[in-house]
N, C-alpha and C positions, 0 to 999 in steps of 0.2 A: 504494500500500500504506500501510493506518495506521498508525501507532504513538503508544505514548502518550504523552500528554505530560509525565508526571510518575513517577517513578520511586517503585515498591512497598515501602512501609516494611516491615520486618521483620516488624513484629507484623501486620499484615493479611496478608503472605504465612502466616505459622505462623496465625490462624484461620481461614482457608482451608480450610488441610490436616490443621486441626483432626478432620475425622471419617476421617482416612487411617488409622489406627493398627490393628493389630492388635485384636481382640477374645478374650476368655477360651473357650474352647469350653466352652459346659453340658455335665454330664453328671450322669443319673438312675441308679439301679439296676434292672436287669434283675428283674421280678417273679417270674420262675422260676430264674434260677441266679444272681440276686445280684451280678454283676458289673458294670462301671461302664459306660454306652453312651451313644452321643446319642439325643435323645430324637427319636421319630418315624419310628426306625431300626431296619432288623432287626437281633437282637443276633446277633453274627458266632459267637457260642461255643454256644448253647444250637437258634439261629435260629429263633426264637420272635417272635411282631411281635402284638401287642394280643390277650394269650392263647392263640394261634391258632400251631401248627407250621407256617409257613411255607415254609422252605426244611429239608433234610435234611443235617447235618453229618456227616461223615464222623470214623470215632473212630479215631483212629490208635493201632495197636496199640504195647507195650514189648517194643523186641528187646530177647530176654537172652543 
């Protein structure tokens, strides 16, 4: 079994795992109800996807 011969300096370990980090999520406005979505995605509120009614939301009534 190998091992190495020389032990990993800090800073080569951290640019390493340089591209490990979290990234920001984009988000666009919905062209029909304006609300904030990922882009490429159906929008969960209106569900609408490239103009087009895709999927059918159900509208939940207010008990009074």
């Amino acid at each position: 079994m190998s091992v190495p011969k020389k032990r990993q300096t800090s800073s080569s370990v951290k640019q390493r795992r340089s591209h490990h980090s979290l990234k920001q999520i984009k988000l666009i406005k919905c062209p029909k109800c304006g609300r904030l979505i990922q882009p490429y995605h159906v929008c969960p509120f209106c569900g609408n996807y490239n103009g087009k009614e895709v999927i059918k939301i159900k509208v939940r009534k207010k008990s009074q």
